[in-house]
Structure formats: structure tokens, C-alpha cells
C-alpha positions in Angstrom: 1.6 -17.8 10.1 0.9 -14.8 7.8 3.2 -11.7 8.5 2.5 -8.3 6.8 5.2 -6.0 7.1 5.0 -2.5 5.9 7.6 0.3 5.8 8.4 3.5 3.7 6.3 5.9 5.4 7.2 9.1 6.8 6.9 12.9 6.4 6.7 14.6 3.2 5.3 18.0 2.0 3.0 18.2 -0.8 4.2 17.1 -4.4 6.6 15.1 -3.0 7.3 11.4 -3.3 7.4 8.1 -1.1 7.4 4.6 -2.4 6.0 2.1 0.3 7.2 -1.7 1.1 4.9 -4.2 2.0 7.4 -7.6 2.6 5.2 -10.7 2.4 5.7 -13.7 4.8 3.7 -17.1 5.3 2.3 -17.1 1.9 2.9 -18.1 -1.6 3.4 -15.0 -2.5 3.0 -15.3 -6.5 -0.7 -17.1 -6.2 -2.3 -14.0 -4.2 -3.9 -10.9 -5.3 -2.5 -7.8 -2.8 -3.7 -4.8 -2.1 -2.9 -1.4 -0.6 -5.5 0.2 2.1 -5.4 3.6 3.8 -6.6 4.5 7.1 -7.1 8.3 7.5 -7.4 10.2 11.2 -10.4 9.1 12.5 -11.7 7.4 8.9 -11.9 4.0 8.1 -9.8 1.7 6.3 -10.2 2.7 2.1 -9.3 0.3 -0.3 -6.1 2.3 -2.9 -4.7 -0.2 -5.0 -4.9 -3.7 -6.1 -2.4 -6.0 -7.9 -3.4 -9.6 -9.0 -1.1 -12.5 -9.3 -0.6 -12.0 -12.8 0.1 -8.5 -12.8 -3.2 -6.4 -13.5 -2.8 -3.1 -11.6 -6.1 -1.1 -10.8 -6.0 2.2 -8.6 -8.6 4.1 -7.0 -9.7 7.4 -8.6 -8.4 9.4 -5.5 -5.2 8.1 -6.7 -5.1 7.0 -10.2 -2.3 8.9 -12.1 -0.2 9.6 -8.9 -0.1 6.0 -7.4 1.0 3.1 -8.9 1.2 -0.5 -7.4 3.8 -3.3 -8.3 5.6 -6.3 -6.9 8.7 -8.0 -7.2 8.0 -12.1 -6.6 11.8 -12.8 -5.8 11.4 -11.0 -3.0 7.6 -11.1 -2.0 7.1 -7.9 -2.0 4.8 -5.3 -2.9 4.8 -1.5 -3.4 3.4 1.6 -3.3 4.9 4.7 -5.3 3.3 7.5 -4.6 4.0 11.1 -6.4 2.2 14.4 -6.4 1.3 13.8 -2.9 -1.9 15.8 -1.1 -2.5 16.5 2.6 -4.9 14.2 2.2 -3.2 11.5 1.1 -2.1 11.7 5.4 -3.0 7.9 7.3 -1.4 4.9 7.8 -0.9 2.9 5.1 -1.5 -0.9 5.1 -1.2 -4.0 2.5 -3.4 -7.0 2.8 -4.2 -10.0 0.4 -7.5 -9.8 -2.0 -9.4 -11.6 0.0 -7.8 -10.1 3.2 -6.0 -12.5 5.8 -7.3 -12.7 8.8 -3.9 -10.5 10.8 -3.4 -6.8 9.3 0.6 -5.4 9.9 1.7 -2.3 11.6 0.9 -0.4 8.9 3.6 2.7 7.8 2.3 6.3 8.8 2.5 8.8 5.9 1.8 12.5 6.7 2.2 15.1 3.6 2.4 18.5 4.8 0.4 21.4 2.9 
């Protein structure tokens, strides 16, 4: 059973900085491509970020230069850090293999005050 656990959110004002967790169970962990996906009020889910197994890194243009994905296979992890952050950078945040499992996580709220 895949679990998708995300954390690291919170409230920030704008031009400030959160990194986000994303702890990856069920899975071998170093074979997968991940991704990061946000979910803005009343928006659907937008793909953010992508890391492959090997380590290639592509960000969206909404983000590119202020976001940056990674991981850390000893602990199955993968992150977010986010800098210069814009009020409309606001949803819930969610991680998900490339191609997605089946089960999303929680996800991890951030809100970025203007």
C-alpha cells in the first residue's frame, strides 16, 4: 500500500520561504519519477515540479527560478523549496509519482500573505 505523506506547509507572507516534505511509503522509492502538484481555491490540480529517478529536475514557468525540487533516497523523500513566495503561490500542495498512483496524500496547505 502506497502512502503519500506531505508536510511543511503553513503561513508565510510574500518573499518568504517554506521547504515542503513529501515522505514516500510502499514504493521503491529510487526507481520512480515524483512530482509536486498544486491545488489553488477552487482551481484544479497544476502540475509544479518533476524529479526523475536519476535526478533531472524540471519546474514549471510559474515557478522556475523560485522553486526547486530534490530528494534524498535514504530517506524516501522528496522536497519542495520554495523562495520568493506570491499570494498566488496559495493551495494545497501535493506530491505524486510520474505516472501518478492511484491514492493522492493529505496534501500540506500553503497560504502566502500579500
Amino acid at each position: 500500500q502506497v502512502q503519500l505523506v506531505e508536510s511543511g506547509g503553513g503561513l508565510v507572507q510574500a518573499g518568504g520561504s517554506l521547504r515542503l516534505s513529501c515522505v514516500v511509503s510502499g514504493s521503491d522509492f529510487t526507481t520512480i519519477d515524483m512530482a509536486w502538484y498544486r491545488q489553488a481555491p477552487g482551481k484544479r490540480r497544476d502540475f509544479i515540479a518533476r524529479i526523475s529517478s536519476g535526478g533531472f529536475r524540471l519546474h514549471d514557468a510559474s515557478v522556475k527560478g523560485r522553486f526547486t525540487i530534490s530528494k534524498n533516497n535514504t530517506v524516501n523523500t522528496v522536497y519542495l523549496q520554495m523562495s520568493s513566495l506570491k499570494p498566488e503561490d496559495t493551495g494545497v500542495y501535493y506530491c505524486n509519482r510520474i505516472p501518478e498512483f492511484e491514492s493522492w496524500g493529505q496534501g500540506t496547505q500553503v497560504t502566502v500573505s500579500s
